[in-house]
N, C-alpha and C positions, 0 to 999 in steps of 0.2 A: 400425761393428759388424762382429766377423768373422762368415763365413759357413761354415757346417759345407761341409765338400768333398763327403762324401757325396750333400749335400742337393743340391750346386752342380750335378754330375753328373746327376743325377738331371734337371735341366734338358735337353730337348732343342733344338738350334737344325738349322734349314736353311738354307741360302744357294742364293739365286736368280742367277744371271746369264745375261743374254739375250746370245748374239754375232753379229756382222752382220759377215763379214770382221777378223776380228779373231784371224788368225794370227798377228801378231807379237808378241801379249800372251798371250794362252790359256795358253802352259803355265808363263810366270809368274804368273798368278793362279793359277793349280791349287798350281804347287807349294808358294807362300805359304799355300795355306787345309790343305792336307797338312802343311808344318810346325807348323800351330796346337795351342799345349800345351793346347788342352781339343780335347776329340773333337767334331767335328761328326757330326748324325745323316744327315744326307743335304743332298748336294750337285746342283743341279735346272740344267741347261744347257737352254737354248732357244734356239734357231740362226733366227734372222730373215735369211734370207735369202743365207747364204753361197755363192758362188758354187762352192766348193769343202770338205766337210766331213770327210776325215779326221782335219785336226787333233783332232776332239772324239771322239774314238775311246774313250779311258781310259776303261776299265772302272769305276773307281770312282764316275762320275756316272750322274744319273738325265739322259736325253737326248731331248729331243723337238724333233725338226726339221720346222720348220714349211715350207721349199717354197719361202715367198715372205719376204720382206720384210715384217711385219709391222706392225712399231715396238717400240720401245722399251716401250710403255706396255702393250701386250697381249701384247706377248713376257713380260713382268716378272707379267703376270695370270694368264696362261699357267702361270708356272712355280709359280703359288702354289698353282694347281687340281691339281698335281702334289707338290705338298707334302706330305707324311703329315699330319692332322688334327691328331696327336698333339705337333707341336713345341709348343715354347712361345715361340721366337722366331725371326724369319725377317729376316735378313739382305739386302738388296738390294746387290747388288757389280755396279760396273762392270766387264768384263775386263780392262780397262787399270790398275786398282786392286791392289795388292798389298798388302794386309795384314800388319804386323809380328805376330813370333809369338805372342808374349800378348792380341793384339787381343779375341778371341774370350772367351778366361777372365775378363778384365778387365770384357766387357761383361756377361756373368752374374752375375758377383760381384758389380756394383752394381745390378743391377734384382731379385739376389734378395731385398736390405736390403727390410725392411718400409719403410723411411722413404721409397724410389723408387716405391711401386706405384702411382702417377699419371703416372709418367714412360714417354710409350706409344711412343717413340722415342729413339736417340742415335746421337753421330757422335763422332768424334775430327778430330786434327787431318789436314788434308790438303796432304799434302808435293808440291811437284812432281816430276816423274822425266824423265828423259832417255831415252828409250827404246833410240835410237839407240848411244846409249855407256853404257845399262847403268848409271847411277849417279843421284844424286838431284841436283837441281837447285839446292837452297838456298834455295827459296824457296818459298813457301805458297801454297797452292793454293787452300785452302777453310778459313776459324773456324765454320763456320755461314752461311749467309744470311738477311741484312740487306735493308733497303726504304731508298728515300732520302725525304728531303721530298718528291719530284715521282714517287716511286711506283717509281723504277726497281731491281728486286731485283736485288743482286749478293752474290759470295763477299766475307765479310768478311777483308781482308788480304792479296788475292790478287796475288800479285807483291811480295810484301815478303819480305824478307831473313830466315830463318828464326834468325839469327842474334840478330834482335832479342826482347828481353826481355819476350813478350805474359806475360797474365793467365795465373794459373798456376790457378784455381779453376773449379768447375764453374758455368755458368752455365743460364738458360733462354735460350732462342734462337729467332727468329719462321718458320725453318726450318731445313729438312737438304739435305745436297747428295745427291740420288739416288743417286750413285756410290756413296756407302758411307751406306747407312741401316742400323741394327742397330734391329728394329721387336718387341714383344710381338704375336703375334697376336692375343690375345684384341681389342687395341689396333685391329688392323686389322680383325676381320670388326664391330669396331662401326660402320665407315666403309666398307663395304663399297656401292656404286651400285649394282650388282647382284650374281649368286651369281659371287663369285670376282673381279670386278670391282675390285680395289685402287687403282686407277690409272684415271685416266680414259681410255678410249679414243680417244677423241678427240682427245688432246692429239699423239699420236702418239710423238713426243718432243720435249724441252725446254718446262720449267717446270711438269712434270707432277709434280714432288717438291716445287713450291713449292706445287700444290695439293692436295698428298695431305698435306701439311704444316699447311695451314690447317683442312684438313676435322679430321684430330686434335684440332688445338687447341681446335676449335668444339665437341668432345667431350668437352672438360675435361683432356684428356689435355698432359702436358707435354712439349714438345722440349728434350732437354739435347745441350752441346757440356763432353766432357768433354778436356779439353785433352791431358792424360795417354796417349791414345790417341793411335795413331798409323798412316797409310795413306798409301803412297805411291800416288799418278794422274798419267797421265801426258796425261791431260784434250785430246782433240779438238779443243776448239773454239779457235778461236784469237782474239789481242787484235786481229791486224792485220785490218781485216774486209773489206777486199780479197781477201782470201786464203780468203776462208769463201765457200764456193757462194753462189749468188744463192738459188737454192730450201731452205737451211739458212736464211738469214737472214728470208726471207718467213715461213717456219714457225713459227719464235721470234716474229716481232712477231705473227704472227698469235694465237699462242699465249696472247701479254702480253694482249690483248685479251680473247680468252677468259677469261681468270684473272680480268678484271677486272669481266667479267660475269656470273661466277659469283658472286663475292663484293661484287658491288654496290659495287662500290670507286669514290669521285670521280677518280681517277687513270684513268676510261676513256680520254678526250678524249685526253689525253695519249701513253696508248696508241695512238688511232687517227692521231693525226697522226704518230707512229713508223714504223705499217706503211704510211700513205702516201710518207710521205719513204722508205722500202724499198723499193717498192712502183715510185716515178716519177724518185725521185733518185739511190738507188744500185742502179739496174739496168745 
């Protein structure tokens, strides 16, 4: 079904992004979400704890620096309490995220069709990047996240060759990767823990998109991966898990845990023998 442009416009979005040191991405996300052919209404930075914050100087954001380190999940809460009431969709963007220029148009155009007004979130595909040299990696970052048999959530495809011939069609999907969530608000203050509260705090960060993901869904509201979309990430965390902090990893399992006991999932046990093995074996 086409969509009238007037009507499409008419649509406000915001995008949130929280930075924690995050100089060597900031002004490729800015300048990707400036290139976007639909107009954004307002763009909401919240600085968790940079050591140094000129970079986030541009006039064109709305800027609230918090001092300290906050997290991920109350930085992102943060920026939503900053958000004009008035949008109608609020973006979550990692800094390290860069957005293709139609991203934005593409994601209004489908949640304005009457046939999407159940769909209270979407993602597209997530490309790896090279940050270092500036070019994209070839390989896939993020289809959506997935659960295994034994409970362990991961990015669908992540490290395959972007070369290969996925699904070309929109699907539903059992979550979104935080880095790039394009969300309805009306979607989120249904799922709201407390005033402004989108995110759990607690989670601090990591797997806190896998539970803002479930609480949705538990709202009847639908997660789509629309493939057509497209986001390069040049994603933190790494596969080699030597290489990832001690107190990053603890966090994450402690995190899986969490998730498991909000959602009364039989996958706890499994969880907790994870953050043991974190915990006594890979310290």
């Amino acid at each position: 079904m086409m969509i009238n442009a007037t009507e499409m416009t008419q649509k406000k979005c915001a995008v949130i992004i929280v930075t924690h040191q995050s100089q060597a991405y900031f002004f490729h996300c800015l300048q990707a979400l400036k290139q976007q052919t639909y107009p954004l209404s307002q763009i909401v930075v919240v600085d968790s704890g940079s050591e140094e914050v000129s970079y986030l100087s541009d006039p064109s954001i709305t800027l609230h620096i918090a001092g300290k380190n906050i997290g991920f999940c109350e930085g992102n809460n943060m920026g939503f309490s900053l958000a004009d009431p008035s949008m109608d969709y609020i973006l979550f963007l990692n800094p390290d995220a860069f957005l293709t220029p139609t991203f934005v148009e593409q994601a209004v155009a489908y949640l304005s069709q009457p046939a999407t007004k159940k769909v209270g979130a979407l993602t597209g595909t997530l490309l790896g990047f090279n940050m270092p040299q500036l070019i994209p990696t070839g390989l896939v970052d993020s289809r959506g996240i997935f659960r295994t048999w034994h409970g362990r959530w991961y990015d669908r495809d992540q490290g395959q060759p972007t070369a290969i011939p996925f699904e070309k069609e929109v699907e539903n999907v059992p979550a979104l990767c935080g880095a790039c969530m394009f969300c309805r608000r009306e979607a989120l203050k249904e799922v709201e823990i407390t005033a402004n509260e989108i995110m759990d705090s607690r989670f601090f960060m990591y797997k806190e998109d896998i539970d803002l993901s479930l609480r949705l869904r538990r709202q009847g509201w639908e997660l789509q991966y629309l493939p057509h979309l497209s986001v390069y990430h040049c994603r933190g965390w790494q596969k080699e898990r030597q290489k990832i902090p001690y107190h990053l990893r603890m966090l994450s399992a402690r995190n899986e845990m969490r998730l498991n006991v909000k959602i009364r999932s039989g996958y706890y046990l499994v969880s907790c023998l994870k953050y043991l093995f974190v915990k006594w074996i890979e310290r």
